[in-house]
TINU-378787 format. One line per 2 residues: number of its first residue (from 1); their letters; for each residue x, y, z of C-alpha. Coordinates in steps of 0.05 Angstrom, whole numbers, plus 32768, in hexadecimal, padded with zeros to 4 digits. Layout:
<torbas>
NUM = a = X Y Z ~ ...
</torbas>
This chain:
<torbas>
1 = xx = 7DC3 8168 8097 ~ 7D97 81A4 8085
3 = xx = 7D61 819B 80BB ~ 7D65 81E1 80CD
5 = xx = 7D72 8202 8088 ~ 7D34 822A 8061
7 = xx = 7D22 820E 8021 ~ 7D25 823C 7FE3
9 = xx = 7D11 8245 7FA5 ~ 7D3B 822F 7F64
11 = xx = 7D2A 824A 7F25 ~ 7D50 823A 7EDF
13 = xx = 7D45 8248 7EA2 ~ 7D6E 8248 7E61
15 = xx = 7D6D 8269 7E21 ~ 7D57 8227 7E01
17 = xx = 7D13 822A 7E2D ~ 7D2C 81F6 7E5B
19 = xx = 7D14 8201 7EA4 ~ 7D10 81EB 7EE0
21 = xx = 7CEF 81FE 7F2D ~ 7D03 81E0 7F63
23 = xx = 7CFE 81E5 7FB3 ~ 7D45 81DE 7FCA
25 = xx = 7D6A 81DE 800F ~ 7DB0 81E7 7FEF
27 = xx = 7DD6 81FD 7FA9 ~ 7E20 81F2 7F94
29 = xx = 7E22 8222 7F55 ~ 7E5A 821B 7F24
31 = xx = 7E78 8269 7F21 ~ 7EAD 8285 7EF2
33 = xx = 7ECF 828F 7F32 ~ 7EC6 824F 7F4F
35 = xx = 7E85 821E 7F7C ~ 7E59 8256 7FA5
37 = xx = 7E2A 822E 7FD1 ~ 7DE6 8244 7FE4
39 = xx = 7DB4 8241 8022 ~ 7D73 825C 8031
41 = xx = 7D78 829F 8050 ~ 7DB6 82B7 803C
43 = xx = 7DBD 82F8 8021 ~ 7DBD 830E 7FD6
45 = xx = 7DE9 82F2 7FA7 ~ 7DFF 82FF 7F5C
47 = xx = 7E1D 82CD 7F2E ~ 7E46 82CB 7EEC
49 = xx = 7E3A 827B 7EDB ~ 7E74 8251 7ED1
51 = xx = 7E79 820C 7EB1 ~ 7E67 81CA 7EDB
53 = xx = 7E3A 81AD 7F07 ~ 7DF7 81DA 7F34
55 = xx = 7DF2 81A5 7F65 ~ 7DB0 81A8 7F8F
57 = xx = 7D96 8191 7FCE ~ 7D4F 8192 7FC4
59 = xx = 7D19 819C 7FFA ~ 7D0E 8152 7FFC
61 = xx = 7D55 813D 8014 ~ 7D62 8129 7FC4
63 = xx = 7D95 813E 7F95 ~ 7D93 8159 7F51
65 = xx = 7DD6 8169 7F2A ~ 7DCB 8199 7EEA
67 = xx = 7E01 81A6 7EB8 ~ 7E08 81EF 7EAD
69 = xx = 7E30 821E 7E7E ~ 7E34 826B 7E80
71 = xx = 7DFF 8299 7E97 ~ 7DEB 82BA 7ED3
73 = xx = 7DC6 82B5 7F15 ~ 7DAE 82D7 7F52
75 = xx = 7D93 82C3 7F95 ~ 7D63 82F8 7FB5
77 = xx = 7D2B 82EF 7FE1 ~ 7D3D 82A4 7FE7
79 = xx = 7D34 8295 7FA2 ~ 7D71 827D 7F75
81 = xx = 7D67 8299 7F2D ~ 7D98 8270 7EF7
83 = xx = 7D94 8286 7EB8 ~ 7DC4 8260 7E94
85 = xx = 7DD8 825C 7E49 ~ 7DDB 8204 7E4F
87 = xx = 7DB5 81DF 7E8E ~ 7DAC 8192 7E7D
89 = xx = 7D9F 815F 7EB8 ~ 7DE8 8137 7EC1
91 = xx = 7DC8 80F6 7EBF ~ 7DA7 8105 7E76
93 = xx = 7DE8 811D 7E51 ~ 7DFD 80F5 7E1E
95 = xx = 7E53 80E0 7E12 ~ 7E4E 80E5 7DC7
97 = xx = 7E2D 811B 7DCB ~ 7E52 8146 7DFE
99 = xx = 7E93 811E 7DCB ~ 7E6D 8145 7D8E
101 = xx = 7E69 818C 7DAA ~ 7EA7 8188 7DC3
103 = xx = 7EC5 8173 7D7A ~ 7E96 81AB 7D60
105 = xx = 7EB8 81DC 7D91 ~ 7EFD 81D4 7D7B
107 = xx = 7EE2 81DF 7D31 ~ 7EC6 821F 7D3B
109 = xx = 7EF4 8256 7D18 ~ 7F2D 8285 7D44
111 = xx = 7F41 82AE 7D0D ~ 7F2C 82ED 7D3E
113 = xx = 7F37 82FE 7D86 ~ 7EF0 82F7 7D90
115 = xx = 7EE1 82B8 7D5E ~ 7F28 829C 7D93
117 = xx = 7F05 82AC 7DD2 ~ 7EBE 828A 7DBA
119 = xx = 7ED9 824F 7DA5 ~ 7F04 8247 7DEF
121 = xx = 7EC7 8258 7E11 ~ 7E9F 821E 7DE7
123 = xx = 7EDE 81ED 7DF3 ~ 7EDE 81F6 7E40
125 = xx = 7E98 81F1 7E3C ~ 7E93 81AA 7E16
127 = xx = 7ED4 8190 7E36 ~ 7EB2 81A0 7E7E
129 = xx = 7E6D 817F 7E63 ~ 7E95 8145 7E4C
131 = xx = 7EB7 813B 7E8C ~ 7E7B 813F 7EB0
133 = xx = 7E68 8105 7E86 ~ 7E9A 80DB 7E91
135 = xx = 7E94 80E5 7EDB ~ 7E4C 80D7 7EE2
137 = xx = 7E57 8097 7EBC ~ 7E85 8085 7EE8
139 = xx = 7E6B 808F 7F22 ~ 7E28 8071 7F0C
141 = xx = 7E48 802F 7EE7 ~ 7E21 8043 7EAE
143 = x = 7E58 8039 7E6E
</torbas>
């Protein structure tokens, strides 16, 4: 399917340390204004991360699906720079887990209009992360 397609570079890295580099021949990037795909040799590209899944083609014909959450990223030069504020690999998240910071979100205080628009961002967030979840398990029998 991507015979003809130039690999590129894939960079991440998150606030936590977390990172990752990898040769890819495609990205589907979760944007706050919806999936922007990504080839080798397109032209550059600027990013305001959404909430859901980077899903990569890698050089190899594999796939690797990443849960991300907030951030930003840029392709130049044919390398895709993520720098986003959560990145764990979908297959490693964990239900009670994603359960817990979702619980946690709804906790967090909205007695300000900026305290309100934190704790919807960390809801969305956790509900998305949960979802993701629930899909992978799912679709993998594994639950």
């Amino acid at each position: 399917m991507f015979e003809n397609h130039r690999t590129f570079r894939c960079q991440i890295v998150t606030p936590r340390g977390t990172s990752y580099s990898l040769s890819a021949l495609a990205a589907i990037i979760p944007t706050e204004g919806g999936m922007v795909g990504v080839l080798g040799g397109r032209g550059p590209l600027a990013v305001t991360i959404g909430t859901g899944v980077l899903r990569l083609t890698l050089d190899d014909g594999s796939h690797r699906m990443l849960f991300l959450a907030g951030g930003f990223g840029e392709f130049v030069d044919d390398e895709l720079r993520l720098l986003p504020e959560d990145c764990e690999p979908v297959e490693e998240l964990d239900r009670d887990a994603a359960w817990a910071e979702l619980e946690r979100a709804r906790a967090m205080p909205q007695a300000t209009r900026q305290q309100a628009e934190r704790r919807t961002r960390a809801i969305v967030a956790a509900r998305t992360k949960f979802d993701v979840v629930q899909r992978h398990r799912r679709r993998t029998g594994k639950g």
